[in-house]
Legacy VTK file of the C-alpha trace (Angstrom):
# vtk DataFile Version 3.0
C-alpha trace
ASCII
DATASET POLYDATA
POINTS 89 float
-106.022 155.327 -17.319
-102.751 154.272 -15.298
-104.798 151.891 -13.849
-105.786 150.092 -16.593
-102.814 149.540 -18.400
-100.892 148.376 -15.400
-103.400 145.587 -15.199
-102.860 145.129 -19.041
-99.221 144.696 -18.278
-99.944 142.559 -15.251
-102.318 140.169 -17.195
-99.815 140.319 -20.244
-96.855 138.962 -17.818
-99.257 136.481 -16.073
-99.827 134.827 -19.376
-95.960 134.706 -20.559
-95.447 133.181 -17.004
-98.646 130.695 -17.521
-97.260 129.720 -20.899
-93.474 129.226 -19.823
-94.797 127.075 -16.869
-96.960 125.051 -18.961
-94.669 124.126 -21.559
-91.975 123.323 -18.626
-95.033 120.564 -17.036
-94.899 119.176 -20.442
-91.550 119.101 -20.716
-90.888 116.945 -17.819
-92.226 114.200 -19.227
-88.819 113.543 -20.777
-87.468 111.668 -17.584
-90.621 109.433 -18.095
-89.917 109.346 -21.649
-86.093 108.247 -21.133
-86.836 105.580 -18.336
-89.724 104.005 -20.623
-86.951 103.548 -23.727
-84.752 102.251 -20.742
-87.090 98.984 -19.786
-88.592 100.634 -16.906
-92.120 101.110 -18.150
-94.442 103.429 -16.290
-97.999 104.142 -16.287
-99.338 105.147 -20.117
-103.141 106.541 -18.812
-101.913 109.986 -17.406
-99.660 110.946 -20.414
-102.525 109.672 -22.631
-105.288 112.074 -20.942
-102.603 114.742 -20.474
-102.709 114.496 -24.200
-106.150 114.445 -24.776
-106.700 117.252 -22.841
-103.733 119.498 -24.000
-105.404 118.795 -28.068
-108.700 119.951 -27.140
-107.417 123.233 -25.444
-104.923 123.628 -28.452
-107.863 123.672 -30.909
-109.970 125.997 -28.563
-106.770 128.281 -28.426
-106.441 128.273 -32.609
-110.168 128.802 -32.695
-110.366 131.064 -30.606
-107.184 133.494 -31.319
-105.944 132.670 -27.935
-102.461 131.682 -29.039
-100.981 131.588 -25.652
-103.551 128.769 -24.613
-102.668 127.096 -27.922
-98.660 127.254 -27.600
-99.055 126.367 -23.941
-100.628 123.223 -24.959
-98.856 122.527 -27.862
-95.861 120.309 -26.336
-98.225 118.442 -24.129
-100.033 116.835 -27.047
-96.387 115.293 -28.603
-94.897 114.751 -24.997
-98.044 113.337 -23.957
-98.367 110.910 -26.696
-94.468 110.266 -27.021
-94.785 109.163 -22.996
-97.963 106.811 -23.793
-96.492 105.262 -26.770
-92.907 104.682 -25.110
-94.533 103.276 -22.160
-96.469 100.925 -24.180
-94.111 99.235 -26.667
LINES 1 90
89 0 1 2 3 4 5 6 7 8 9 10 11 12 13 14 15 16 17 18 19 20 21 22 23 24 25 26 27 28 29 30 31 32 33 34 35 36 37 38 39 40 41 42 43 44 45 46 47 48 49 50 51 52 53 54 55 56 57 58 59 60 61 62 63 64 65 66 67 68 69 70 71 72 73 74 75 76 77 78 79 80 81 82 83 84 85 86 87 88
């Protein structure tokens, strides 16, 4: 019974430690975001899948239950679109 619920606490930490790193990927988009509102434009395909990809696993997470995939994802939809968009206007 020890067993188990040191795994439970092990896969319980893994996730918090998934999610935190997730939303910290997504978050360094702001240096891209900054330098595209700054005239130097970069590349608007890998934001735009990024966000793509991060919408589909945010509506598997709310469908789901899985809230941690879902809140992990969350801030790479709106960075993901806010890089795209800066870097194309």
């Amino acid at each position: 019974m020890k067993e188990k619920n040191q795994e439970t606490k092990f896969i319980r930490v893994l996730g918090i430690v998934a999610t935190v790193m997730s939303i910290a990927m997504y978050v360094s988009y702001i240096p891209q975001i900054i330098g595209n509102l700054n005239g130097n434009k970069s590349d608007y395909i890998q934001p735009l899948v990024a966000s793509i990809n991060c919408s589909l696993w945010v509506v598997y997470g709310v469908k789901k239950k899985g809230w941690p995939i879902a809140s992990a994802n969350a801030p790479g939809v709106l960075f993901g679109l806010f890089a795209c968009i800066t870097a194309l206007i």
